[in-house]
C-alpha positions in Angstrom: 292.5 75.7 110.3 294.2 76.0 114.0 296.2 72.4 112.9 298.3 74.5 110.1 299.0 77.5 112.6 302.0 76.5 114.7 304.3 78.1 117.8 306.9 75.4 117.1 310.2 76.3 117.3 310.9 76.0 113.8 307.8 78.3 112.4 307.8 81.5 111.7 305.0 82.2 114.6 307.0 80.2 116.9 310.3 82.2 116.1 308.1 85.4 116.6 306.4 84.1 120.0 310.0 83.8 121.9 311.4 86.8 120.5 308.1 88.6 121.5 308.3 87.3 125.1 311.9 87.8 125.5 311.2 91.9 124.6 308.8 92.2 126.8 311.8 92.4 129.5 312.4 95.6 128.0 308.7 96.5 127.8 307.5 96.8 131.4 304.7 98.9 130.4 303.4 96.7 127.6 303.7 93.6 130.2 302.3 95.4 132.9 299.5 96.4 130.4 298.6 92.9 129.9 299.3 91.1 133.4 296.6 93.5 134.6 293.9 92.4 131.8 291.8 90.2 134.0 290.0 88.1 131.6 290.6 87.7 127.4 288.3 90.4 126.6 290.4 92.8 128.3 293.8 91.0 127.0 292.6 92.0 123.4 292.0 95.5 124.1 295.5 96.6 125.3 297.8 98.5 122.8 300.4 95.8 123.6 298.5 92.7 122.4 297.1 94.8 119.4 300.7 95.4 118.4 301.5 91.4 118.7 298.7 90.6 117.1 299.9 93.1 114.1 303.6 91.0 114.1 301.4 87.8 114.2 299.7 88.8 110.8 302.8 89.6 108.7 304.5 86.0 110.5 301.4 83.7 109.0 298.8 84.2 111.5 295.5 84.7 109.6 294.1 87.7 108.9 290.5 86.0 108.5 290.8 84.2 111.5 288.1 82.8 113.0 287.2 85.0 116.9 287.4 81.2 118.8 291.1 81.3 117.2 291.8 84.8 117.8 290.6 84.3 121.5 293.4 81.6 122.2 295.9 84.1 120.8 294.6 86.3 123.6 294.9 83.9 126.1 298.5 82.9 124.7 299.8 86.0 124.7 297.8 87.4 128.0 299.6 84.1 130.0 303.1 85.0 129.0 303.2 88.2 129.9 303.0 86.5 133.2 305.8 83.6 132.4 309.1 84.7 133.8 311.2 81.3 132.5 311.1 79.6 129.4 311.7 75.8 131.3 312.3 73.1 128.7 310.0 70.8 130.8 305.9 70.4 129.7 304.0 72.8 131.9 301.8 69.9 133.4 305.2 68.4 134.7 306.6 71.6 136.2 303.3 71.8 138.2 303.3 67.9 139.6 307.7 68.6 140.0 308.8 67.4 144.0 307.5 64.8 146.6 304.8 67.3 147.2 303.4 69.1 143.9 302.9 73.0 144.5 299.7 72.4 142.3 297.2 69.8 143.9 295.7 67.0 142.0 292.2 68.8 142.8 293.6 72.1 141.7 295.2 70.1 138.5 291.8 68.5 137.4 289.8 71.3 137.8 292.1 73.1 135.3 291.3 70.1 132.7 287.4 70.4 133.5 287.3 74.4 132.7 284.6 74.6 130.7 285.8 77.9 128.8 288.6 79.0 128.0 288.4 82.4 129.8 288.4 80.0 132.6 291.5 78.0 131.3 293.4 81.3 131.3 292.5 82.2 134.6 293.3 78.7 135.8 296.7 78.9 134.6 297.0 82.7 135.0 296.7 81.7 138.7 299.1 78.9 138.4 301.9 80.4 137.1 303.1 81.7 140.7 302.7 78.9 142.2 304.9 77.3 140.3 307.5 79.6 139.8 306.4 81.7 136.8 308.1 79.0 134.5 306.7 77.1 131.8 308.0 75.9 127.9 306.7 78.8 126.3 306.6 77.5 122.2 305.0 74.1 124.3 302.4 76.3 126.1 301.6 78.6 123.3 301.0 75.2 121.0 298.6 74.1 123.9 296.8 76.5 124.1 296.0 77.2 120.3 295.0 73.4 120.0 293.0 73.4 123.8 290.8 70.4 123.4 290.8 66.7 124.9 293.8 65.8 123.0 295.6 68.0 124.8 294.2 67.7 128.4 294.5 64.0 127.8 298.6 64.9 127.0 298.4 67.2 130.2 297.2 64.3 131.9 299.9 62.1 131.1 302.8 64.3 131.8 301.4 65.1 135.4 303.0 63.1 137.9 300.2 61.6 139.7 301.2 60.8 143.5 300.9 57.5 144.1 298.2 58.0 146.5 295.4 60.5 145.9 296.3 63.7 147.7 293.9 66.3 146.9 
């Protein structure tokens, strides 16, 4: 079900996603809201998620949704309330970017090997000032909805590994 839901730019959720993230400038409170939910759980039970996740019904997200899927919306939605730059580059380059990446190769595989994805979000959660607050927000929002091995593998590739392990 997850392959026909897209954040592309194109789609309607994707068109909703960047408009939503953009507004949340003039939201402090519902961005505050969600920056302090400390886990996914707690990201689904603020008033400003519920009300995204109201926009994200009437733009083609499914109502019957299954909770695994409705949990990655959480986790979209909870990271970019923390994302301060829509950067056109992949996230996993943003975080290997310079001689010396601001996000180790230890720090960057451990992020792959999460074994849930409440620890994906607060992997990346704790990323994302670190590097700057900045990541492709359709690109991460996409990512997250299809988290699997196909996509850590894809992370993977677009890290720039250092020529010689630095962990």
């Amino acid at each position: 079900m997850s392959e026909r839901i897209s954040f592309h730019p194109d789609a309607a959720l994707g068109h909703l996603i960047l408009r939503w993230w953009q507004g949340l400038e003039n939201d402090k409170g519902g961005r505050a809201e969600l920056r302090r939910a400390h886990d996914l759980t707690s990201v689904a039970l603020t008033a400003a998620y519920q009300r995204f996740y109201r926009q994200a019904l009437n733009a083609g997200w499914p109502e019957n949704a299954a909770p695994w899927l409705n949990e990655r919306l959480a986790a979209i939605v909870g990271l970019l309330a923390h994302v301060k730059s829509n950067d056109a580059r992949k996230l996993a380059e943003i975080m290997s970017d310079g001689e010396r990446p601001a996000f180790s190769v230890l720090r960057f595989r451990r992020l792959l090997e999460a074994p849930t994805l409440d620890d994906v979000f607060l992997s990346l959660r704790r990323a994302l000032p670190i590097i700057g607050h900045q990541t492709n927000v359709h690109q991460i929002a996409n990512d997250l909805l299809h988290w699997g091995d196909k996509t850590k593998k894809e992370w993977a590739y677009a890290y720039r590994w250092p020529a010689a392990s630095q962990n």
